[in-house]
C-alpha positions as MATLAB code, in Angstrom:
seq = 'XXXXXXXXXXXXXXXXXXXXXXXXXXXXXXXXXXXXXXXXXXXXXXXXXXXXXXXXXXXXXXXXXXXXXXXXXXXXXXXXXXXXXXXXXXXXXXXXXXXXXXXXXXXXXXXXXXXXXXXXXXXXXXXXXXXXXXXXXXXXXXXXXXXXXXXXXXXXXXXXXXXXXXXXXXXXXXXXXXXXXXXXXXXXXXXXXXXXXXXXXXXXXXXXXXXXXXXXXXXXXXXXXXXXXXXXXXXXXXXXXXXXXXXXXXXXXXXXX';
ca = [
     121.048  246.112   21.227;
     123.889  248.815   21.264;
     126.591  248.012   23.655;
     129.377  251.039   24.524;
     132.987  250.319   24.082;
     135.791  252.182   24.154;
     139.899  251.824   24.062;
     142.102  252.873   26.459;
     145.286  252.043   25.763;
     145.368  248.276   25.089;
     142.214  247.353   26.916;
     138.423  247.664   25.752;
     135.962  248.627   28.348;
     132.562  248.396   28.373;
     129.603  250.871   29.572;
     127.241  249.127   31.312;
     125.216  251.698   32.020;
     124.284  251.221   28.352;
     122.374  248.360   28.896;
     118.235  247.697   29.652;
     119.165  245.812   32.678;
     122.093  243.183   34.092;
     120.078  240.430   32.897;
     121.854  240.837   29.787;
     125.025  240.212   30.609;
     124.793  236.653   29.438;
     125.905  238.130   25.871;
     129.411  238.536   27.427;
     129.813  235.240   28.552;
     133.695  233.457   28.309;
     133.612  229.903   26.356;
     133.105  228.425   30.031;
     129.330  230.197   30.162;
     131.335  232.631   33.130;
     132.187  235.775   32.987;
     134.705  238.102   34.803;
     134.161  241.497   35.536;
     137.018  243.874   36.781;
     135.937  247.329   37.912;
     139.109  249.110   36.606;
     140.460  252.417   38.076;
     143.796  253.689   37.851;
     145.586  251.794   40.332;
     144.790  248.189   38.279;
     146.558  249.986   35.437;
     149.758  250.990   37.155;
     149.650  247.590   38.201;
     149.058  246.009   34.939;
     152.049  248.340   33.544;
     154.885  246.736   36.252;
     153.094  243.226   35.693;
     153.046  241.558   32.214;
     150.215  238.889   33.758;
     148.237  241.056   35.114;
     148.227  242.937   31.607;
     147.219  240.017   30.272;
     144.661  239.820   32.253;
     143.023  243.226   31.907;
     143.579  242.290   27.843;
     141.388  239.210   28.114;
     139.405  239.270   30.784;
     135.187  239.240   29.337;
     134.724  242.835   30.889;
     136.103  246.194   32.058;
     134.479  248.169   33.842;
     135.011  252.183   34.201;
     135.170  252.367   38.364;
     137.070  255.411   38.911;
     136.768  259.062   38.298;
     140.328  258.753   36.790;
     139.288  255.905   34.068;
     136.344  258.263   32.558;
     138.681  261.293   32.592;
     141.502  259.527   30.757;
     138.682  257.927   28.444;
     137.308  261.793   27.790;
     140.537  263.030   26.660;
     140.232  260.777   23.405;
     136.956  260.022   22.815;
     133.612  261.957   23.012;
     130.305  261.842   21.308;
     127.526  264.129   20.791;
     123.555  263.996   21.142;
     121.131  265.316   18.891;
     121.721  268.731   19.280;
     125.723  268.695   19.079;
     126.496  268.827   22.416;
     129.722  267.176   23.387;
     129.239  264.154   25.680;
     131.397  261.640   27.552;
     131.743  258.496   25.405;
     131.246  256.431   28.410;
     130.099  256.574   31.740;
     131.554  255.998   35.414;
     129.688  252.652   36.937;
     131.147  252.338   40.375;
     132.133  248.906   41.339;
     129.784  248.520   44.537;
     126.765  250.411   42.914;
     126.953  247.378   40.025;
     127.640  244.865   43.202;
     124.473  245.737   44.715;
     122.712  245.851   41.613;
     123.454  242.204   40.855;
     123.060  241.154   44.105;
     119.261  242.192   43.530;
     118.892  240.048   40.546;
     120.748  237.131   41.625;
     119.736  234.225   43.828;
     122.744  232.307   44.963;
     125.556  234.355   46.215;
     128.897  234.016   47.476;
     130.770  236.663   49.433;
     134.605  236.126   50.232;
     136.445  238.509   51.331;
     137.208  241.156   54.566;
     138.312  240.299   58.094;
     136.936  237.453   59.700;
     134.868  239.632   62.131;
     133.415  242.152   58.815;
     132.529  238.456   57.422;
     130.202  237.650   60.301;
     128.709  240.985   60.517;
     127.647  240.836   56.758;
     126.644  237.424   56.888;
     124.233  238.860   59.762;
     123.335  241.469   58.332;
     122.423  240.189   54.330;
     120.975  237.358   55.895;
     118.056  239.167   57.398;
     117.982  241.432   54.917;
     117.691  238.706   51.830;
     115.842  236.060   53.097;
     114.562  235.041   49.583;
     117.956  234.302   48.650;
     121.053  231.608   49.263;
     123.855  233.036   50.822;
     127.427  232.024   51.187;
     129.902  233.485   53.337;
     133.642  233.428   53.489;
     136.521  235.548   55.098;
     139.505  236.611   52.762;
     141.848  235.882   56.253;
     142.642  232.107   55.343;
     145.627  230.047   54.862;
     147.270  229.805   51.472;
     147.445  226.352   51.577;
     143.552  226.110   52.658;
     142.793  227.826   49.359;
     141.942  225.262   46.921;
     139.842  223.464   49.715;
     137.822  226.448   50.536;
     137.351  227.557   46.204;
     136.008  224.006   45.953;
     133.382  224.171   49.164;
     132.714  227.383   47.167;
     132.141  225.620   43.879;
     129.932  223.118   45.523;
     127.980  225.715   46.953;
     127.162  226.571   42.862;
     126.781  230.825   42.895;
     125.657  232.641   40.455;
     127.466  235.420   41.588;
     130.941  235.044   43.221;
     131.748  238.515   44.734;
     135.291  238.273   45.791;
     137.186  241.477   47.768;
     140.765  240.620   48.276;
     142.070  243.504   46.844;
     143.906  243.787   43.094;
     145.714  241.862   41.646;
     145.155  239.023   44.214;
     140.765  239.292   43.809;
     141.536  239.188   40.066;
     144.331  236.260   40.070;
     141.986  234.200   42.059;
     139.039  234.711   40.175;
     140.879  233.329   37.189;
     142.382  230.798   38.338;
     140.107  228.933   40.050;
     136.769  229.960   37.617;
     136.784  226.693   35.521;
     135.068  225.025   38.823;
     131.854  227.265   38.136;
     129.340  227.148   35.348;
     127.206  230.121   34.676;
     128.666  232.206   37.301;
     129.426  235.747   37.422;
     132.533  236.819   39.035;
     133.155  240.130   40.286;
     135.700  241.949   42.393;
     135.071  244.867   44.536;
     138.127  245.482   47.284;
     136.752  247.060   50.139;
     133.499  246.997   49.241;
     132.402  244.714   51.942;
     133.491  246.621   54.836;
     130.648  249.748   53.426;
     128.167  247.358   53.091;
     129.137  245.532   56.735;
     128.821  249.030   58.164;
     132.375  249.112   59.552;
     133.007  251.976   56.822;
     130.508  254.418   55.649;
     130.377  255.185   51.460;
     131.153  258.993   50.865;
     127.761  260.997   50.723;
     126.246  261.534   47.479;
     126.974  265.587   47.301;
     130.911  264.317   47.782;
     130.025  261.197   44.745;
     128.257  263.523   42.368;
     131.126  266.322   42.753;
     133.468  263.087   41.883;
     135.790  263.789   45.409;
     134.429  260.177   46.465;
     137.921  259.029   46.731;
     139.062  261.989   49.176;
     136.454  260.976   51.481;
     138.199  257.632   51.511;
     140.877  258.705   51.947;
     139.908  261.025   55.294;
     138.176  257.617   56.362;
     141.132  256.024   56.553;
     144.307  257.923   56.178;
     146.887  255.253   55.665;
     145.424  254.816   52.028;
     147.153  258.497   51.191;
     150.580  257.017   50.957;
     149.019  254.083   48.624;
     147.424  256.430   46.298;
     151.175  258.613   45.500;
     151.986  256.212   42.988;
     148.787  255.987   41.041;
     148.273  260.159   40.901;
     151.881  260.110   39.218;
     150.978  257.590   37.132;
     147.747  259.188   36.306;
     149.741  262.189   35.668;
     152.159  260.574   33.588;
     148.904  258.728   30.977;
     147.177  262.511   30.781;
     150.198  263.804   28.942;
     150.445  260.472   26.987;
     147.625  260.473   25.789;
     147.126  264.419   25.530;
     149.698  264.421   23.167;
     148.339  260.998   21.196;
     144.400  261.033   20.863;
     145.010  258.584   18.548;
     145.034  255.985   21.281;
     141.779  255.761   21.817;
     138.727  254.830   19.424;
     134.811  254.699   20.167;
     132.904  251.942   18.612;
     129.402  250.810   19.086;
     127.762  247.652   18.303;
];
């Protein structure tokens, strides 16, 4: 099978797109039978470029993702291929983090959700638990105590998921996910930010006209305006990688295996 990789900067990311279906994902499995998946977008790489662990992180971690719009445009400035009749294509496509949330979630049987308000909790618990009655759900808010942590990862553990879907937000999702993950065996962990509040209904995912013309993240943003001030930093950062890597193609290489 032919799996699509491709560099950006120090970090290899993976099209999953590429694949027959998510049942193969076993192939990427870490030498504890888990695997990690972080959706990356341009804010986990400003973040990864102020913080040496988290860099280490993104470096190691079993897979990358391509999330946002900015990833796949900084990936086509480097790297392109071309079909059978020589037209120029993107070497790898966009797979948005809750699109491949919900598609595990439809081939997995024992999930775990933590994450979101206490209140967004219940209502998804509600909610997923009518709607997947053929499956074992387990539900926990991302409001706790610090202290309670280790406690509540273990109940978790015990609980044995197959998929551990974690929104806290990056770095903190990611941290957590890593350093608790040698309590699970065979589990796939993923983290997806605010995805829980779309699926509880308490926000609504841009429409697909606004998705397929790629301005998914200003209808975030008119959803909930506080994130505008958030987002300065990445756009200058993004700003700041087009030249870099306008100027040095070489940065980037396309392999396929």
């Amino acid at each position: 099978m032919l799996n699509r990789q491709i560099q950006l900067l120090e970090y290899r990311i993976t099209d999953l797109r590429n694949l027959e279906n998510l049942n193969q994902l076993k192939q990427f499995s870490g030498e504890d039978s888990n695997i990690q998946i972080i959706t990356l977008n341009i804010e986990h790489l400003r973040i990864a470029k102020l913080n040496q662990e988290f860099h280490g992180l993104l470096s190691s971690v079993e897979l990358l993702v391509p999330d946002g719009e900015s990833i796949i445009l900084l990936a086509s400035l480097g790297s392109s291929r071309r079909d059978e009749e020589g037209t120029s294509k993107l070497a790898i496509k966009k797979y948005a983090g809750i699109d491949l949330c919900e598609d595990l979630i439809k081939i997995k049987q024992r999930i775990c959700f933590l994450g979101a308000v206490e209140s967004v909790s219940k209502s998804l618990e509600e909610k997923f638990t009518r709607k997947f009655t053929e499956k074992d759900l387990y539900f926990q808010h991302g409001y706790y105590d610090i202290e309670d942590e280790a406690e509540i990862m273990n109940r978790i553990s015990a609980f044995n998921p197959e998929l551990l879907i974690v929104a806290l937000g990056a770095p903190r999702q990611d941290f957590l996910i890593n350093k608790y993950r040698q309590l699970f065996t065979n589990c796939i962990f993923i983290g997806v930010g605010g995805a829980l509040d779309i699926f509880a209904a308490k926000l609504k995912r841009a429409p697909k006209i606004l998705i397929k013309l790629k301005l998914e993240w200003l209808y975030r943003i008119l959803q909930e305006p506080s994130r505008f001030l958030k987002l300065i930093p990445n756009f200058i950062y993004f700003i700041k990688l087009i030249f870099k890597l306008g100027l040095n193609k070489s940065s980037y290489s396309l392999s396929e295996r």
